[in-house]
C-alpha positions as a Markdown table, in Angstrom:
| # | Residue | x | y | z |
|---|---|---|---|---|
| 1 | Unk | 101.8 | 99.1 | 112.8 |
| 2 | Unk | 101.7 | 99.0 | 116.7 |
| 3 | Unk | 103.3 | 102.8 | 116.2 |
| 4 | Unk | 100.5 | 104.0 | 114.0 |
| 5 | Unk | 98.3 | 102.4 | 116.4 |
| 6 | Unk | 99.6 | 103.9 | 119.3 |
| 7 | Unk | 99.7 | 107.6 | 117.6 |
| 8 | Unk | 96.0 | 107.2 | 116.8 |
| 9 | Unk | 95.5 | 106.1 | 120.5 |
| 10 | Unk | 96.7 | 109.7 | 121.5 |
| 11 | Unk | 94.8 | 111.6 | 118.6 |
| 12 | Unk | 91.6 | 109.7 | 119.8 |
| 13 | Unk | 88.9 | 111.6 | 122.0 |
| 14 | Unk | 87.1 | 109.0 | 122.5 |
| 15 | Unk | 88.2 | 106.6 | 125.2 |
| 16 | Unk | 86.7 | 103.4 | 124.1 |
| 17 | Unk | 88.4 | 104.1 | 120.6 |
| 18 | Unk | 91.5 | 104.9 | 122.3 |
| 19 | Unk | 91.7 | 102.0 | 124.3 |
| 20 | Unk | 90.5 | 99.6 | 121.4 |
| 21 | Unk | 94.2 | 101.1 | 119.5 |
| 22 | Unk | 95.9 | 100.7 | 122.4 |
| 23 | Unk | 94.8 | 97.0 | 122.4 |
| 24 | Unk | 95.1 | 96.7 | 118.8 |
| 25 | Unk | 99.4 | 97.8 | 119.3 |
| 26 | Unk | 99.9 | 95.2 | 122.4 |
| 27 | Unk | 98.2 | 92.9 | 119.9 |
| 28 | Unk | 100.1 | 93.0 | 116.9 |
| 29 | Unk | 103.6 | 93.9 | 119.0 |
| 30 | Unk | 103.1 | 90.7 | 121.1 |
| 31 | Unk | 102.6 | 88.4 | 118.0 |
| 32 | Unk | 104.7 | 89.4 | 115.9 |
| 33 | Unk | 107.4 | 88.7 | 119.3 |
| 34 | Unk | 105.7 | 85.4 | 120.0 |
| 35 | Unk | 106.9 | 84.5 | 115.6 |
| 36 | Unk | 110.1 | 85.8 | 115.7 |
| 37 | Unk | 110.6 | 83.9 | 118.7 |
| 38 | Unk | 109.2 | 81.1 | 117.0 |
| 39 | Unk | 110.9 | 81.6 | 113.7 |
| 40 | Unk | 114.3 | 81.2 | 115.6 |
| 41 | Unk | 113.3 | 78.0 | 117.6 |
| 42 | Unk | 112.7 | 76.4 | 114.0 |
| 43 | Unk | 115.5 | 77.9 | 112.5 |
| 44 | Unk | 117.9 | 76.5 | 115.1 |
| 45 | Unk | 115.7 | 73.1 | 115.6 |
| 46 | Unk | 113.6 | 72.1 | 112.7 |
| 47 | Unk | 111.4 | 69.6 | 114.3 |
| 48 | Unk | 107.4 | 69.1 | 113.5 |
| 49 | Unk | 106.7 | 71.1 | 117.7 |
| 50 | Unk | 108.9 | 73.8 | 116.4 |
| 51 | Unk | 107.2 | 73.6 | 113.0 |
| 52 | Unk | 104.0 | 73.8 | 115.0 |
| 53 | Unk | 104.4 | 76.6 | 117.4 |
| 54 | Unk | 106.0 | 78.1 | 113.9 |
| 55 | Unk | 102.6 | 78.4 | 112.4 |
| 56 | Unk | 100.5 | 78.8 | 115.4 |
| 57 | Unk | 102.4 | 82.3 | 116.1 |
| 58 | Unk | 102.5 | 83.1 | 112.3 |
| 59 | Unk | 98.2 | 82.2 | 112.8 |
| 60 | Unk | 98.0 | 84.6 | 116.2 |
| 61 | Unk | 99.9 | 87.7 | 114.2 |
| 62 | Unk | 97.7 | 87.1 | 111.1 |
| 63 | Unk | 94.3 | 87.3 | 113.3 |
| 64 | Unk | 96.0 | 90.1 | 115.2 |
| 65 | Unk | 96.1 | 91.9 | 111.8 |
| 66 | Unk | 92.7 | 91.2 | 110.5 |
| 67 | Unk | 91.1 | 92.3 | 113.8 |
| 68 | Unk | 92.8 | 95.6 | 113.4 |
| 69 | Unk | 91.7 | 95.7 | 109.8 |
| 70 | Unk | 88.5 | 94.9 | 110.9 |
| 71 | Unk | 88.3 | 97.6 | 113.8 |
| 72 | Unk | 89.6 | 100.0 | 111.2 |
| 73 | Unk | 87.0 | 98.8 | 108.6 |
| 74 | Unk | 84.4 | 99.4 | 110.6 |
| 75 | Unk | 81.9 | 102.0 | 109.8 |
| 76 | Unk | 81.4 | 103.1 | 114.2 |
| 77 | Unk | 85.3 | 103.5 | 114.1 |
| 78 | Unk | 85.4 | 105.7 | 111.0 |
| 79 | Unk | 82.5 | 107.6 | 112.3 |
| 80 | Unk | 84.7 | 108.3 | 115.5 |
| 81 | Unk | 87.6 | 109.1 | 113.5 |
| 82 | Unk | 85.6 | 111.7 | 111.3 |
| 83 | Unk | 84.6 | 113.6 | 114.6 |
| 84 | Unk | 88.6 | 114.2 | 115.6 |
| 85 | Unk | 90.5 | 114.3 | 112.5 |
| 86 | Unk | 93.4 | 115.8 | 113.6 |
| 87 | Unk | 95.6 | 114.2 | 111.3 |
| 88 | Unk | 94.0 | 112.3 | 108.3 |
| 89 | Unk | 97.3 | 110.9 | 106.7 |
| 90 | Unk | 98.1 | 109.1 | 110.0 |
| 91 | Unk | 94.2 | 107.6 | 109.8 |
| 92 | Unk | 95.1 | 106.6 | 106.1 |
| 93 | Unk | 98.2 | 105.5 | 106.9 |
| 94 | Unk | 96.8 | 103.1 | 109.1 |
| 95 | Unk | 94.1 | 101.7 | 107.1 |
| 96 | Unk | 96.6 | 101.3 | 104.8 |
| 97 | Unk | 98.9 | 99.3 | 106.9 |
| 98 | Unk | 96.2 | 97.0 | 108.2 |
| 99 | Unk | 95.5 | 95.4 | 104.8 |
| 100 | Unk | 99.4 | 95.7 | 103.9 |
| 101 | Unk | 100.2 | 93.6 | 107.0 |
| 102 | Unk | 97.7 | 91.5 | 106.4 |
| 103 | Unk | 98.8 | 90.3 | 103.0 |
| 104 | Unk | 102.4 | 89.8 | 104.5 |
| 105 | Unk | 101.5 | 88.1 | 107.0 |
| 106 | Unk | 99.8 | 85.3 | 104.0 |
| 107 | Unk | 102.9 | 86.0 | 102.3 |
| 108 | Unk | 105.2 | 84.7 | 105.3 |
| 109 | Unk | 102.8 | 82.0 | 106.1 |
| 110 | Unk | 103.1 | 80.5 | 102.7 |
| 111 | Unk | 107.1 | 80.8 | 102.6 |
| 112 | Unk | 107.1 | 79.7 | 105.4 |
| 113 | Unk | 105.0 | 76.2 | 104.7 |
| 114 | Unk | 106.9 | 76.2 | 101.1 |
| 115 | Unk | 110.7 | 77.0 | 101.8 |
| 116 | Unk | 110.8 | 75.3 | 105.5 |
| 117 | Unk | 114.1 | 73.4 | 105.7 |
| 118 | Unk | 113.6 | 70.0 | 104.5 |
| 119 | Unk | 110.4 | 71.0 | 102.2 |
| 120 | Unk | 112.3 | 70.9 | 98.7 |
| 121 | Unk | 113.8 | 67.3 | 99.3 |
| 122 | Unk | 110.6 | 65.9 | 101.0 |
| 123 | Unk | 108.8 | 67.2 | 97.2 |
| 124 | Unk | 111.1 | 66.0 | 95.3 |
| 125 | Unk | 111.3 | 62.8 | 96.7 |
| 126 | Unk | 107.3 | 63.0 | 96.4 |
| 127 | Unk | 107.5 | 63.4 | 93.2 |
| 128 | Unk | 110.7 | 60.6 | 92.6 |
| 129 | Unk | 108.7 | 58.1 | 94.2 |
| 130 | Unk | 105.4 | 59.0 | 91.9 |
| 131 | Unk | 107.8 | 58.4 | 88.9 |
| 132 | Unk | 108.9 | 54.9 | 90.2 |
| 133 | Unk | 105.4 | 53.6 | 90.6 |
């Protein structure tokens, strides 16, 4: 996604609109860094600060993502990418992408509150306990 982003950057005339996808790629490229990082700290460590950064990163990538999809989205930034379409499979591609990453990112979110080490017993013993009463 920070690829397409940067591609579009150099098929942009406009220098606001290049400089907004240039933005956009550090964006997305520095989050998604920031919850790999973060993915390994809890995978090596599974404590509730790990669990925490965890899920702070996985929030910074997901709003990373919907800002692009919301830049994308917009109808200014389509109008800008009508006047140089030098390439419309690499605009579509990246529309595309933005609302594909986007419904990852939820994706790994979720499996990431649902299969986090631990998570299985803690529910079942949730649900033992419930059982007992």
């Amino acid at each position: 996604l920070a690829n397409l982003c940067r591609e579009a950057s150099e098929r942009a005339s406009n220098v606001n609109l290049k400089k907004q996808f240039i933005n956009c790629a550090r964006e997305v490229a520095s989050s998604t860094a920031s919850l790999i990082t973060a993915v390994k700290q809890l995978d090596s460590s599974f404590t509730e600060k790990n669990q925490r950064e965890c899920t702070e990163a996985a929030r910074s990538l997901y709003t990373a993502a919907e800002q692009l999809e919301t830049f994308v989205d917009n109808p200014q930034t389509a109008k800008q990418l009508a006047l140089s379409p030098t390439d419309a499979s690499t605009w579509q591609r990246l529309a595309d992408n933005s609302k594909v990453v986007s419904e990852s990112i939820k994706r790994l979110v979720a499996s990431i509150r649902d299969q986090a080490p631990g998570q299985v017993s803690v529910n079942s013993f949730c649900v033992n306990s419930k059982c007992a009463l």
